[in-house]
N, C-alpha and C positions, 0 to 999 in steps of 0.2 A: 335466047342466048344462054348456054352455061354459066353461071358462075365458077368464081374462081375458085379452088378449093382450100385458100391461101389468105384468108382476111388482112387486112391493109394494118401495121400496123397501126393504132395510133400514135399519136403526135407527145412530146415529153407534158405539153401542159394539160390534154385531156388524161395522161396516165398517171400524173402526179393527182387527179381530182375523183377518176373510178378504179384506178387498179387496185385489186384488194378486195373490194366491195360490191357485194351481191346484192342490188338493189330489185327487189320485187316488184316496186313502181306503187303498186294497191296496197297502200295501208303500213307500207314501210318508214320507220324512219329514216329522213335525209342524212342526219346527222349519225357520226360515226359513235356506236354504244361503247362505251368501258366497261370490261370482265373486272368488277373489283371485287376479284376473290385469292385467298389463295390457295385452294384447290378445286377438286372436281370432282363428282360421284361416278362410280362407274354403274353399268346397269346391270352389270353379273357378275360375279368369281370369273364366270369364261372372261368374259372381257378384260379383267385385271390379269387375268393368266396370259391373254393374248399380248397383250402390253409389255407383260414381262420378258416375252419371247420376245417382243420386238415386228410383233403381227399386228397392232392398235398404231391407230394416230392419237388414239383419243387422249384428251388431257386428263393430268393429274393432277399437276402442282405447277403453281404460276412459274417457278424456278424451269421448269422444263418447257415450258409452251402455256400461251394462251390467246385466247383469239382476237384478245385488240393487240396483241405482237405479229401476231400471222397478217393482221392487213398491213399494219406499218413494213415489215419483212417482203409480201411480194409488192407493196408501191415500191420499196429502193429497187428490189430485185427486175421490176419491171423496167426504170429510170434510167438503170445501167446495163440494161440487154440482160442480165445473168439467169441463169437457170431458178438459182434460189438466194438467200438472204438470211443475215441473222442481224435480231437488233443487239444491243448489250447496253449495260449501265453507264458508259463513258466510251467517249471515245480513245480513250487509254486500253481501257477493256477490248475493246473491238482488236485494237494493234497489238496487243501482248497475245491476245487469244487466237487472231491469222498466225503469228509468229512462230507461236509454240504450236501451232497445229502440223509444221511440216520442219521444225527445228528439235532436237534431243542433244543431252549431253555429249562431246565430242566434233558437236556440229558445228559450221560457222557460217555467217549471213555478209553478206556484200548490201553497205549501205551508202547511201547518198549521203556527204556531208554533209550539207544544209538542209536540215530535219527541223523541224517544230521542237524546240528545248528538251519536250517531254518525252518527245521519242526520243530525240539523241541521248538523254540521261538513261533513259531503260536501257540501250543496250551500250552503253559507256558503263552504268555502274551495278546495272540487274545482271544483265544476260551472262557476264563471265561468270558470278559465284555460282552460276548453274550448268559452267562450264560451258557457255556456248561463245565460239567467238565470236569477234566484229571486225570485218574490215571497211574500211571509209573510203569512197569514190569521188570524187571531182563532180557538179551538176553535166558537166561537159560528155563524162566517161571515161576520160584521157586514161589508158591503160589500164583499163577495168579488164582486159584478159591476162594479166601479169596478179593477177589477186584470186584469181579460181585456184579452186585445189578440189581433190576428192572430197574433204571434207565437205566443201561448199556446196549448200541444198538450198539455199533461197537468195533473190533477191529484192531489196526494199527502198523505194524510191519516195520520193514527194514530188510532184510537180503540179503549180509553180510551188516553189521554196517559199516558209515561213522564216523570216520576215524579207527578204530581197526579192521575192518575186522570179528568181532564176529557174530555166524550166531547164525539165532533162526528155532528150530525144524517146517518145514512148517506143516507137517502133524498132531503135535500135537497141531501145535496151531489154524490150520484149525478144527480138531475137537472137541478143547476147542469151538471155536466160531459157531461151527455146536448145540450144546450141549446144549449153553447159548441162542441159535437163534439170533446169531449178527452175522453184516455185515462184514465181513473181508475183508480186504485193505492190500496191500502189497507194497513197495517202493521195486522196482525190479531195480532200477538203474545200480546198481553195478555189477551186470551180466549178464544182458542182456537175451531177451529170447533166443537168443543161447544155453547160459550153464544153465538155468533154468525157469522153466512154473509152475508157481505158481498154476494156475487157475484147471491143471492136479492132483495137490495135495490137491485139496481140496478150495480154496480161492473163491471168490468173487469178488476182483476188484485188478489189478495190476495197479500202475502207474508207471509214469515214468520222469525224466528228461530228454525229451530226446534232449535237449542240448550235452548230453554227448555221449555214446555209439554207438545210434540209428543213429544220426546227425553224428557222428564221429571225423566231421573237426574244431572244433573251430568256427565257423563262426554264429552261426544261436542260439538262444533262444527259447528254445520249451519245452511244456510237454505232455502228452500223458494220459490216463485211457484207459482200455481194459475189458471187462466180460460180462456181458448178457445184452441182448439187453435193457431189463428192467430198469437196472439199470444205463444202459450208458445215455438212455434217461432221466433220470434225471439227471447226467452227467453233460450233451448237454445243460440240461434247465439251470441250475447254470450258467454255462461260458457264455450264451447268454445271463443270467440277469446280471451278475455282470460284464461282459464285458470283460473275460477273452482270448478273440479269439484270432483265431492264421490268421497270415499273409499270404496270398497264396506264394507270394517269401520265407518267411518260411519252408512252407511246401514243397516249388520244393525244398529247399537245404535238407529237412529230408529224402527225399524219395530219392533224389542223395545218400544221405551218407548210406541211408538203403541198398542198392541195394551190399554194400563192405562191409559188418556189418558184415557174418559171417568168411571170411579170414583175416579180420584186428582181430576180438578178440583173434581167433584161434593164429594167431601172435604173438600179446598182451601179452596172457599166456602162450608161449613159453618162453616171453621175461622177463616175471615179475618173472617166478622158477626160472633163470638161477643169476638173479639179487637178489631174495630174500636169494637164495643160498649163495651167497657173501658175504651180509649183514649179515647174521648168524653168520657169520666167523670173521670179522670185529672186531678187539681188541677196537673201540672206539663205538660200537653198544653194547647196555645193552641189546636191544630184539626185533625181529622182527616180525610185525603181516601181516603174509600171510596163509590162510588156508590151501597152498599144501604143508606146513612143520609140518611132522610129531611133531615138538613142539609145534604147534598150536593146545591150548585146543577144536577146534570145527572141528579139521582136518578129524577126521570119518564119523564126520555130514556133511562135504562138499563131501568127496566120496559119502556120499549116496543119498545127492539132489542135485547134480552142475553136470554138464557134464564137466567140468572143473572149476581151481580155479580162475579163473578171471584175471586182468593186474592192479588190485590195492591191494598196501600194505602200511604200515608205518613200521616206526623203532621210536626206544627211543634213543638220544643220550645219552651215559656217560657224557658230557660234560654237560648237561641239555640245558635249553635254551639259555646259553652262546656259546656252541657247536654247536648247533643246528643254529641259526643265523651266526656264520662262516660257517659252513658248507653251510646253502641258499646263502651267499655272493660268494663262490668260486665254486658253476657249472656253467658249461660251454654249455654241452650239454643241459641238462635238463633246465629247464624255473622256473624262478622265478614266479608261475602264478595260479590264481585258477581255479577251475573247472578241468576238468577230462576227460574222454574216444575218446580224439583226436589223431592223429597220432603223437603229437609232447608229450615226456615227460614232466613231469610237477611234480614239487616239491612245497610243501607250509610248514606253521606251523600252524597247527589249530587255537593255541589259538589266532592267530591274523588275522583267516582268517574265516572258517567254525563255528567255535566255539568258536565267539568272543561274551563279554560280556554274559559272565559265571561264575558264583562264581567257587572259589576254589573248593568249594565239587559236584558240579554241574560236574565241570571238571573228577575228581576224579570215581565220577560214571560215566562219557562215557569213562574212561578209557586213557583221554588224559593228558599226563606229560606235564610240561613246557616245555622239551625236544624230545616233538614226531615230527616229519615230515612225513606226507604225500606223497605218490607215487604214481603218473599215470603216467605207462607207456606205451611210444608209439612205435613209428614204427621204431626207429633207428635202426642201428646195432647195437645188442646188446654188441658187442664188446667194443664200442664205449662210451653206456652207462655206463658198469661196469668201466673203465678205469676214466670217469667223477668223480664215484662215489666215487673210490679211491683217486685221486688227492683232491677232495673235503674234507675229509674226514683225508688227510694227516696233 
């Protein structure tokens, strides 16, 4: 019988474990090496001359490429379907560097209101003195064709939303920006290409923190973009000009954490229904934002684009932010701490963490009370967890 000429592909957790990596089998190391250099010899004048034309892959200088980035680069790039991949130093860096890759002076971007603080602050108080505008959209979309103009060359979503969990429709808003001919951008953070693949539905460019999910353990500072080669290379050129590189010890700890990426979320979201469940319940909980409860207004939209609901939620205290600051003072389990998709649970308060220095009405449209708390959770017994959350909470 023929074979197919068409290899099957692999599955997210064997690609999270060999994509990248050229194992020789005889005499190879299993473990992934770190390039801890910062540059590279060439083996001729031709070969630097070739380089300079732009005829060389070959490495230079860690700032332009090296090859513990290259496996971290195709594992995302493989994770999220995409052609190709760039890491960078921050997940900041990765968003600023999608941004400006298809954004100039003149320009303006259509954005999702409920953004991660630190994006909303980049283009609330960066992107104008560089003359680029901002307009802000609903999670919904509600009359996002009343906001294009000529100017408008991109657009930049989140879904779900930091910290309410609100997701925005990919596929309608992939072909709003198919329609308007703009570059679509995606902050895929929050779910990982485990439970979602933006780039399948339509998008242009996913990034990433992947400090969080990807990296998994707390330890390492990173961010990632992913989509067609085309566009990554512009990507690549931003973060080498503006200096946004990622670290090769970085990159051994991203691609260690990638390699357990899809049993920890899997985990994750075991752990976050059984807990959001609780919270529902909770006489001193006003409301819980987790998309796998049927109370969750986006809860159908998450069965129809998430392969599951993710391992982050919030609640609203009754208590408001008087409540909600006893409650951060008395877990136990969980961690006083920011950031997200580590093994260890993790509780915060927006307004004095993610979502700090935000007016009132600012707050109001992303949906965060005085009394919200953020949830990431990790890998405890969830037993363990729910019991914190209760005595907490007493």
């Amino acid at each position: 019988m023929k074979k197919s000429s068409k290899a099957k592909r692999w599955g997210d957790a064997t690609l999270a474990i060999h994509a990248g990596e050229e194992k020789f089998r005889i005499g190879a190391a299993v473990g992934t090496s770190i390039a801890r250099t910062a540059n590279f010899t060439f083996s001729s004048t031709e070969e630097m001359k070739r380089w300079a034309e732009g005829k060389s892959a070959a490495y230079i200088y860690t700032r332009y490429g090296n090859p513990t980035l290259t496996i971290a680069e195709q594992k995302i790039a493989a994770l999220e379907g995409a052609e190709a991949a760039v890491v960078a130093a921050s997940g900041t860096a990765a968003v600023s560097a999608a941004l400006l890759s298809v954004l100039h002076a003149g320009d303006e971007v259509i954005a999702s209101r409920q953004l991660y603080g630190g994006s909303y602050r980049l283009l609330r108080d960066v992107f104008p003195r560089f003359g680029i505008g901002v307009r802000f959209v609903e999670s919904d979309l509600a009359g996002i064709e009343k906001l294009a103009s000529a100017r408008t060359k991109s657009l930049y979503i989140e879904t779900p939303t930091n910290p309410t969990l609100r997701l925005v429709d990919l596929k309608k808003a992939a072909a709003f920006a198919q329609e308007w001919g703009l570059v679509s951008i995606v902050d895929n953070t929050f779910a990982s290409p485990v439970l979602q693949k933006p780039l399948s539905m339509g998008f242009n460019i996913v990034v990433h923190s992947a400090s969080k999910y990807l990296a998994g353990h707390s330890d390492v500072i990173a961010g990632a973009a992913a989509g067609s080669k085309v566009l990554m290379d512009k990507v690549r050129s931003n973060i080498i000009q503006i200096g946004g590189s990622m670290d090769p010890e970085a990159a051994f700890l991203l691609i260690r954490g990638m390699k357990t990426l899809e049993i920890r979320v899997e985990r994750q979201c075991r752990t976050a229904m059984a807990v959001a469940k609780f919270l529902e319940k909770h006489p001193k909980v006003a409301r819980v934002h987790y998309p796998g409860l049927p109370s969750h207004p986006d809860h159908k939209l998450a069965r129809r684009q998430m392969r599951g609901f993710g391992a982050m939620l919030a609640f609203d205290h009754k208590g408001g932010l008087a409540g909600a600051r006893r409650f951060g003072d008395r877990i136990r389990v969980f961690l006083l701490a920011a950031s997200l998709g580590g093994v260890e649970s993790l509780a915060i308060l927006p307004i004095y963490t993610s979502h700090y220095n935000m007016s009132p009405a600012e707050l109001r449209a992303a949906s965060v009370e005085p009394g919200t708390v953020r949830v990431s959770v990790g890998l405890e017994d969830p037993e363990d967890l729910i019991e914190d959350l209760r005595q907490a909470l007493a």
